[in-house]
N, C-alpha and C positions, 0 to 999 in steps of 0.2 A: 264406337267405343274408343278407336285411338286416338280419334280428333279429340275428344273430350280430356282426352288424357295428357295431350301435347298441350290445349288450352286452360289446362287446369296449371303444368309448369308453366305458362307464358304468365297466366295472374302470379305466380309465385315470382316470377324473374321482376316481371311490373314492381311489384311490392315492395321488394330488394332495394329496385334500383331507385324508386321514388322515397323509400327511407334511408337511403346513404346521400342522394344528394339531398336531403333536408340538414346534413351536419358542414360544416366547412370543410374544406381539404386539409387544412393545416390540422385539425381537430384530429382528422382520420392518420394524418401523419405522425402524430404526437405517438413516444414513449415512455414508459413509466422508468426507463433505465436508459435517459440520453446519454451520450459521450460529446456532442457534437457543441457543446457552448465553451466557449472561449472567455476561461479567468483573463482577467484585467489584472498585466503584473506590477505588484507592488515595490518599489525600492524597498530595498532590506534596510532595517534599521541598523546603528553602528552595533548595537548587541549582539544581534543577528549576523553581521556580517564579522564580527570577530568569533562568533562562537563556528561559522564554516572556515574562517581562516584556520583555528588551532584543529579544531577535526581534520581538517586536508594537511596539517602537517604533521597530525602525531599518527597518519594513518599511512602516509608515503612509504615508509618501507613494507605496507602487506600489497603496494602492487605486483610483486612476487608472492606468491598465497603459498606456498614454502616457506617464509617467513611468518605469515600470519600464523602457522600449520606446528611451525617450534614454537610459537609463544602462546599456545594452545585451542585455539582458534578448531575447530571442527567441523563437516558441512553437517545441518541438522537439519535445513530445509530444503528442500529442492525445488527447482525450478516453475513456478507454478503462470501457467499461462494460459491467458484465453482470446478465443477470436476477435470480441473486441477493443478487450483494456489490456493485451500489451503482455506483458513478464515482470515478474518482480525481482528476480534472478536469484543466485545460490546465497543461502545466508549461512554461512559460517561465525560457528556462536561460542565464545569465550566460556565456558560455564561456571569457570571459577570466579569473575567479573561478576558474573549473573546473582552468584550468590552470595557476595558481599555487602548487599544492599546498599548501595553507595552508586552516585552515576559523579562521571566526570567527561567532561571532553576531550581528556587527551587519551581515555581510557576506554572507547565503545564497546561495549560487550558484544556488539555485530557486525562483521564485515560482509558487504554482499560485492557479488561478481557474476557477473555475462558471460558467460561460452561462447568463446569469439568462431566463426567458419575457420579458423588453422586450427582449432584445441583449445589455445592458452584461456584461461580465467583474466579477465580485463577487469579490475578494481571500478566499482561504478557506485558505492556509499556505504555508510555507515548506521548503524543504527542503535539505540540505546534501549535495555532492556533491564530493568529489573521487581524482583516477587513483591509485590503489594506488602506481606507478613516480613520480609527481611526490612522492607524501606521504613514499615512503621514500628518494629522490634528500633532498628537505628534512630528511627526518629521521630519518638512519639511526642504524639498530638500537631504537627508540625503540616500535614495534609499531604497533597500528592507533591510527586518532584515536580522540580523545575530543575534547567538548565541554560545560567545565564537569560535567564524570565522567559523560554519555553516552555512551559506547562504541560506535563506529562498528563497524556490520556489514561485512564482505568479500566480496562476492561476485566468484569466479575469473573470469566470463567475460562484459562485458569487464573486465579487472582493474578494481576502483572500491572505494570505500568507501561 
């Protein structure tokens, strides 16, 4: 009875192994959530590269986040990280910005920063944020924003750009 039993798992292992290698390896390696491909970098175009010049200079003084912190800047999101894609770091979000329904580049509604190993918050980007209902109250029939011809994303829930 236990031979039959050991050779009943040996046809099972058999079976296994003869249908994993009928797939290629690369197939068996594949995932539905790579990280591992490598963008091809594009030159910035001059729009682009003036619209990161005026953001890197209207945002210099919150590389102290004591300044960003008086000119009303708050931390709203926290640190969010995972194993394989990294941090997106602290986003500290103007609210009053938010709510004007208006975007501009010398005025980001979101400053984010890194916790550096001594403490200090390292200034690491910017980000622009505003309510779907405020952007089209401001500017009707006119569609989503743009800035300087970046094209703001839509996301339905909660309405925002």
């Amino acid at each position: 009875m236990k031979i039959a039993g050991v050779a009943k798992q040996f046809q099972h292992l058999m079976i296994a192994s003869i249908l994993l290698g009928m797939y290629p390896a690369s197939a068996l390696a594949q995932t539905g959530h790579s990280h591992d491909t490598t963008a091809e970098l594009q030159p910035l175009t001059q729009s682009q590269s003036t619209l990161s010049m005026i953001v890197r200079e209207n945002t210099e003084r919150f590389k102290d986040v004591a300044v960003a912190e008086a000119e009303g800047y708050s931390l709203l999101f926290g640190c969010v990280t995972g194993p394989d894609a990294g941090a997106m770091g602290l986003h500290f979000v103007n609210m009053k910005l938010v709510g004007l329904g208006e975007v501009d580049a010398r005025r980001p509604q979101i400053v984010i920063y890194e916790p550096m190993p001594d403490g200090h918050l390292q200034l690491i980007g910017a980000d622009f944020l505003v309510i779907a209902s405020d952007w089209d109250k401001a500017h009707p029939g006119q569609g989503a924003p743009q800035l300087m011809g970046q094209l703001f994303h839509y996301f339905e829930s909660p309405n925002r750009f």
